[in-house]
KOLNURO-243739 format. One record per residue (C-alpha): x, z, y. Coordinates in steps of 0.1 Angstrom, whole numbers, padded with zeros to 4 digits, always signed. Each point is the difference from the previous one (the first is absolute). Example, Ala and Ser with C-alpha at 12.3 -4.5 7.8 and 13.67 -1.06 7.14 Angstrom:
BEGIN
+0123+0078-0045
+0014-0007+0034
//
This chain:
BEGIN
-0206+0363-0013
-0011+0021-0037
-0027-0016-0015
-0023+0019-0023
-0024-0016-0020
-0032+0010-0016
-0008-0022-0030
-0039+0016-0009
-0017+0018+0025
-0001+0035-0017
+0038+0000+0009
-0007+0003+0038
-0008+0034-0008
+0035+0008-0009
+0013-0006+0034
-0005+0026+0027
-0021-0006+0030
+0017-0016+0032
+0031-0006-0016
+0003-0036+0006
+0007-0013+0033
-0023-0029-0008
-0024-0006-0036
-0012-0035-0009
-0023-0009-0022
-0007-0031-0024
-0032-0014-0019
+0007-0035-0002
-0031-0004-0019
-0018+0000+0024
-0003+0030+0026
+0030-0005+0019
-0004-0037+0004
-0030+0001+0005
+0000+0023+0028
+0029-0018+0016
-0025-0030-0005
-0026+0020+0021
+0023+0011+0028
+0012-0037+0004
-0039-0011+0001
-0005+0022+0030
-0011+0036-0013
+0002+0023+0026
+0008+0035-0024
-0004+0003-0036
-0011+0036-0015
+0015+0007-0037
-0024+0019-0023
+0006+0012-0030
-0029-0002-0015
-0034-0018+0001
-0016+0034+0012
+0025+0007+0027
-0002-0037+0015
-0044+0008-0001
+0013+0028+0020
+0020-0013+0024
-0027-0029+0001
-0024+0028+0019
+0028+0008+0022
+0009-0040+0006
-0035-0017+0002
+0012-0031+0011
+0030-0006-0025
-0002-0021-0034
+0001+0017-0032
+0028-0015-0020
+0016-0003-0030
-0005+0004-0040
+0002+0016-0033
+0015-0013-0028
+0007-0033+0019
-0037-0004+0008
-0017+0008+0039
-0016+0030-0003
-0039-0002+0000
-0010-0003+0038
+0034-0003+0017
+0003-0028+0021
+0032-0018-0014
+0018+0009-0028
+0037-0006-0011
+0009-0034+0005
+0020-0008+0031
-0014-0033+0005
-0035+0021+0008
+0021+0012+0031
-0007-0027+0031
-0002+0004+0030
-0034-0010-0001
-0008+0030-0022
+0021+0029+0015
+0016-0005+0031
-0006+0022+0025
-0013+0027-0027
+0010+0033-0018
+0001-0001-0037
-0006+0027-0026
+0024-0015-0028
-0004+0021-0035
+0014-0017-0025
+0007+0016-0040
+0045+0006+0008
+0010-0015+0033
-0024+0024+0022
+0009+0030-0019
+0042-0007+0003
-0006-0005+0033
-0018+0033+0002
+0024+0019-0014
+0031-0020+0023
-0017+0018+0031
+0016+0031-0006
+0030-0013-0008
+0018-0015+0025
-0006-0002+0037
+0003-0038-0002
-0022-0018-0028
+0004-0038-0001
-0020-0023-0027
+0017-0024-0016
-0008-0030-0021
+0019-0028-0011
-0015-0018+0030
+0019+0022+0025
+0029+0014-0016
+0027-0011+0019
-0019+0010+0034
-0004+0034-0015
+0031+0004-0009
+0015-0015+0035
-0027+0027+0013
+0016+0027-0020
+0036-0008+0011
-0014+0001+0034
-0006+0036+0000
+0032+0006-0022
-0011+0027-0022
+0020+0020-0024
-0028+0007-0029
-0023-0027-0008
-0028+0004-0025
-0014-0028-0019
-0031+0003-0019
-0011-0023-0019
-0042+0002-0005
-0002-0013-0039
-0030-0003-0019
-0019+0027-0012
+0025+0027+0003
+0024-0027-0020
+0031-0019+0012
-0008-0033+0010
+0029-0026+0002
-0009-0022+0025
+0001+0035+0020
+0034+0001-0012
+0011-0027+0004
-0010+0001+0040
+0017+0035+0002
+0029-0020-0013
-0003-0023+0021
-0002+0021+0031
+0032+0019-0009
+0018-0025-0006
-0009-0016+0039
+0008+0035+0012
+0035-0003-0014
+0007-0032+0016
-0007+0014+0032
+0020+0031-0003
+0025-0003-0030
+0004+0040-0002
-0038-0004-0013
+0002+0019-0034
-0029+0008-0025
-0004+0039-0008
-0017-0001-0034
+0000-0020-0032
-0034-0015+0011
+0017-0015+0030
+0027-0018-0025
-0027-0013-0020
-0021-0018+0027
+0034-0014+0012
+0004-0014-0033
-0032-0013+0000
+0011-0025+0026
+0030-0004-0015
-0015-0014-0034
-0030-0014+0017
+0015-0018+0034
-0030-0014+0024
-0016-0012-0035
-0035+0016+0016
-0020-0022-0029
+0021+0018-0029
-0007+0035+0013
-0036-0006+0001
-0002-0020-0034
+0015+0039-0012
-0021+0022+0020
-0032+0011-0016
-0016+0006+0033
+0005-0039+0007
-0013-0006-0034
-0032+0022+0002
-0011-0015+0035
+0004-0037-0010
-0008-0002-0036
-0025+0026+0000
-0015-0003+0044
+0013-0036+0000
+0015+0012+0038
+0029-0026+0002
+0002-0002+0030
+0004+0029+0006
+0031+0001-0022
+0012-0030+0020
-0009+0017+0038
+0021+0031-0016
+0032-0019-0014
+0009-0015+0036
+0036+0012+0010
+0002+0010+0035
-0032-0017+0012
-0004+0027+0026
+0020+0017+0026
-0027+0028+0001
+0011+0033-0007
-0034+0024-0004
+0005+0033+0008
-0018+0034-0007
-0007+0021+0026
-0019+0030+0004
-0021-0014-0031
-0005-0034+0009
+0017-0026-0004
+0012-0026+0030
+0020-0029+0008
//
């Protein structure tokens, strides 16, 4: 398996369309776990928009779905949840669609659709059943692209990029990384270990939504290692268990 990765999301764009046999993306903080959280609590589909507009559009087409997500780390005026995944119970979407629009993770996963004919979502949460999925379908090209934070590299992306490389390798040792970006999220792990605390105290991101939104918890729901064996998957632009 040749892993690529995508460090900021404007780097997608250097790849050409339906190259990779499978894409995955990342936004640790928070889209990705959070919508593995939803999918666990019983949502039946979940619709990426990638922008407010376009989930008010799909909302027309989708009366009966929940608006969701943020901006800046904050639930968009009139949406019915926001960004946290401990919103996501089954008391509050199972059984549902979601419209999720959220200000990176959304958009990467956007973009991933025309990509690759298999896009997986990955998390810390999940990443060793993403990457078990991956080996399942043994793939020769392998896309990951990390979501970051306003158009910036984020390192707890990274570091989960890293991470999901380096599980890939221990299923298949002929695993190899393509670009320099791949090395670097391996070294990421390398430097870091499973230290999940230390790569938050570093990330920005982390910083922003505790010190500034005071959302620990949500840091805490995103920083669990293989909580979940769920791997969500995009298909024909929504997003399903």
């Amino acid at each position: 398996m040749i892993v690529w990765v995508s460090l900021v999301p404007t780097s997608v764009e250097l790849f050409p369309k339906n190259h990779f046999d499978v894409a995955v993306v990342i936004d640790v903080l928070r889209a990705t776990t959070t919508l593995n959280f939803a999918l666990n609590a019983g949502a039946s589909e979940i619709i990426p928009a990638g922008s407010v507009e376009e989930a008010h559009n799909l909302a027309e087409k989708y009366p009966d779905a929940l608006l969701c997500g943020e901006r800046n780390g904050i639930k968009v005026p009139g949406f019915h949840l926001g960004n946290s995944p401990s919103e996501y119970t089954p008391q509050s979407v199972a059984g549902k669609t979601l419209i999720f629009s959220s200000t990176n993770g959304s958009v990467m996963i956007k973009r991933a659709e025309s990509m690759a004919k298999n896009v997986f979502l990955c998390s810390l949460r999940n990443v060793s059943a993403v990457a078990e999925k991956i080996y399942s379908l043994k793939p020769e090209n392998i896309l990951v692209a990390c979501s970051g934070r306003e158009g910036f590299f984020s390192i707890e992306d990274g570091y989960c990029a890293g991470m999901l490389y380096e599980k890939l390798e221990e299923l298949d040792e002929d695993t190899t990384g393509a670009n320099d970006s791949a090395t670097i999220t391996y070294l990421l792990v390398n430097y870091f270990g499973y230290d999940v605390d230390k790569i938050f105290h570093e990330s920005i991101h982390a910083r922003y939504l505790t010190n500034d939104l005071g959302l620990w918890k949500d840091i805490e729901d995103a920083g669990q290692i293989d909580a979940d064996k769920i791997v969500p998957i995009l298909m024909e632009g929504k997003i399903v268990a």
